[in-house]
C-alpha positions in Angstrom: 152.2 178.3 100.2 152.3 175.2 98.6 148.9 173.0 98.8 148.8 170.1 102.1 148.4 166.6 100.3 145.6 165.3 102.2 145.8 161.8 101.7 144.0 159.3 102.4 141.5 161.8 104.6 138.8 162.8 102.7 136.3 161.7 105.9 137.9 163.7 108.3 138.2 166.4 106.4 133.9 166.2 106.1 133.8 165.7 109.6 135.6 168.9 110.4 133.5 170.7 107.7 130.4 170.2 109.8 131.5 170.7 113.7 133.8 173.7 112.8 132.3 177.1 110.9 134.2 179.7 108.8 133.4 181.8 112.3 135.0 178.9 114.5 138.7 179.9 113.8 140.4 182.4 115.6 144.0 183.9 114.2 146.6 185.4 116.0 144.6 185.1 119.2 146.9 186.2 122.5 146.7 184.9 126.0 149.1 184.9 128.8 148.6 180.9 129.7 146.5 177.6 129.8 144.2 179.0 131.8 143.8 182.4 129.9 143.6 180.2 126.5 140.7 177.4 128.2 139.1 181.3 129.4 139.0 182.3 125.8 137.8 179.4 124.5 134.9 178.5 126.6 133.8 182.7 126.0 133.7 182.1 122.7 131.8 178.6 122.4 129.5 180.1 125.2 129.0 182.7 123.0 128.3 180.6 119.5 126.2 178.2 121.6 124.1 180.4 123.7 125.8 178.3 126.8 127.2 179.5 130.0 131.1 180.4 129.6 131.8 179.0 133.7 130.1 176.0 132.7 132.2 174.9 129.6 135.3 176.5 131.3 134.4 174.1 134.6 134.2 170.9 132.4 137.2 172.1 130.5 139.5 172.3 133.5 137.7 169.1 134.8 139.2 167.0 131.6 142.5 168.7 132.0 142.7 167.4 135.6 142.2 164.0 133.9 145.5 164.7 132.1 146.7 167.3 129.6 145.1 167.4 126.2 147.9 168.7 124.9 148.8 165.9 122.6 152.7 167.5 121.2 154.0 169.0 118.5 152.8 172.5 119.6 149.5 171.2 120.0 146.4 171.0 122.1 142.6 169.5 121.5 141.0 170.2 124.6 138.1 168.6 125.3 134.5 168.0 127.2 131.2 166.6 127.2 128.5 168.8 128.2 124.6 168.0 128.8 123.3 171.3 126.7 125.8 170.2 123.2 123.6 168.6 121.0 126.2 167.9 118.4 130.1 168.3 118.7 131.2 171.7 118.1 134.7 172.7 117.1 137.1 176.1 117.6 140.5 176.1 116.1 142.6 178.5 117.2 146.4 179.8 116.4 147.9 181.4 118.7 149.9 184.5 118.5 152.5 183.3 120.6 152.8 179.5 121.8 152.0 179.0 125.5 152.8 176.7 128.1 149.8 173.5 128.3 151.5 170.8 130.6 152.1 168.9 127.3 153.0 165.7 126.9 156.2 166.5 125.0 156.6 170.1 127.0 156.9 171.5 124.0 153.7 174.9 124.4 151.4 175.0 122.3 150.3 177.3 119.5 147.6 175.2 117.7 144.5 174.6 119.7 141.1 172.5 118.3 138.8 173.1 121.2 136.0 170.5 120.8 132.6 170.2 122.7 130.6 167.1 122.4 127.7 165.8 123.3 127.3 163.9 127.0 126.0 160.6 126.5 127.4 159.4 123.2 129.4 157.4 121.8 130.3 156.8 118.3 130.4 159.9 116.5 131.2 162.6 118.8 134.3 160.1 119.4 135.0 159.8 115.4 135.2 163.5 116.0 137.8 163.8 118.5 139.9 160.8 116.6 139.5 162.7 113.0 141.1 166.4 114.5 143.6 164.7 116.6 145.0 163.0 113.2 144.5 166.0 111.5 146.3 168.2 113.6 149.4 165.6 114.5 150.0 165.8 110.9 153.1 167.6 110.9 152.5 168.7 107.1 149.5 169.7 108.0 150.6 171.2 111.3 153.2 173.3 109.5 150.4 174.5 107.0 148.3 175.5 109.7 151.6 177.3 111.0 151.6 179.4 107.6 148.0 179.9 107.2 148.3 183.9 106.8 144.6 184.1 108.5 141.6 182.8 109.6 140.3 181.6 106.0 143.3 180.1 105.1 143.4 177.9 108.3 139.7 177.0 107.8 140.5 176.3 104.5 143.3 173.5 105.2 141.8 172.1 108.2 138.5 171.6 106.4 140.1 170.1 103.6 139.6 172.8 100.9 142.7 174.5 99.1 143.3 178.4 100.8 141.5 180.5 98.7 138.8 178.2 97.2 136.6 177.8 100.4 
């Protein structure tokens, strides 16, 4: 694979460093839907953030009803703002097979940046949001991401290292 040109994103790649661990990235993860996908996802946070999973899973599908976070191109950065987060927390997930997430092209989705952030804030936990959604509608990047052969490797290019250097 040939290395992502990263442009003029040095920042956001720093940003993404710090709200989303080695651990945070999930490969090849299968789920039968949206709802299956926002289960997964709020299991797993719950899980890295000693959190309840019905809690993040409630706020998640609370911001859905807002309007889909999935943002097209095959993907989806949902989203919520939760009391207990004390700094935003990231999962980036690729899934196995693409899924249906009321996108706003229709296209599913097979790239998925869940982010938690804290209630309250303003500035940063908003940078946050900003920095993955131009990361991830980057369709070089996007492509990379498609390619990435596993969890490193999409760690790797999302954080802003070159695969096999982190």
């Amino acid at each position: 694979m040939r290395p992502v040109p990263l442009g003029p994103m040095p920042d956001d790649a720093m940003i993404l460093d710090g709200i989303l661990a080695p651990d945070g990235v999930i490969h090849g993860l299968r789920v039968s839907g949206k709802a299956a996908l926002l289960d997964a996802l709020a299991g797993r946070a719950a899980g890295a953030l000693d959190l309840d999973a019905d809690g993040i899973r409630a706020a998640l599908v609370r911001r859905e009803g807002l309007g889909s976070t999935g943002i097209g191109g095959g993907v989806a950065l949902p989203h919520a703002r939760l009391d207990a987060v004390r700094r935003p927390y990231g999962l980036l997930a690729r899934l196995r097979d693409p899924v249906d997430f009321d996108a706003v092209d229709e296209r599913p989705v097979d790239l998925v940046f869940l982010l938690l952030l804290p209630a309250g804030c303003g500035g940063e936990p908003l940078n946050a949001l900003a920095c993955v959604a131009r990361r991830l509608r980057d369709p070089e990047m996007a492509a990379a991401l498609r390619g990435a052969r596993d969890a490193t490797g999409l760690h790797a290019l999302v954080s802003g290292r070159t695969p096999g250097k982190a």
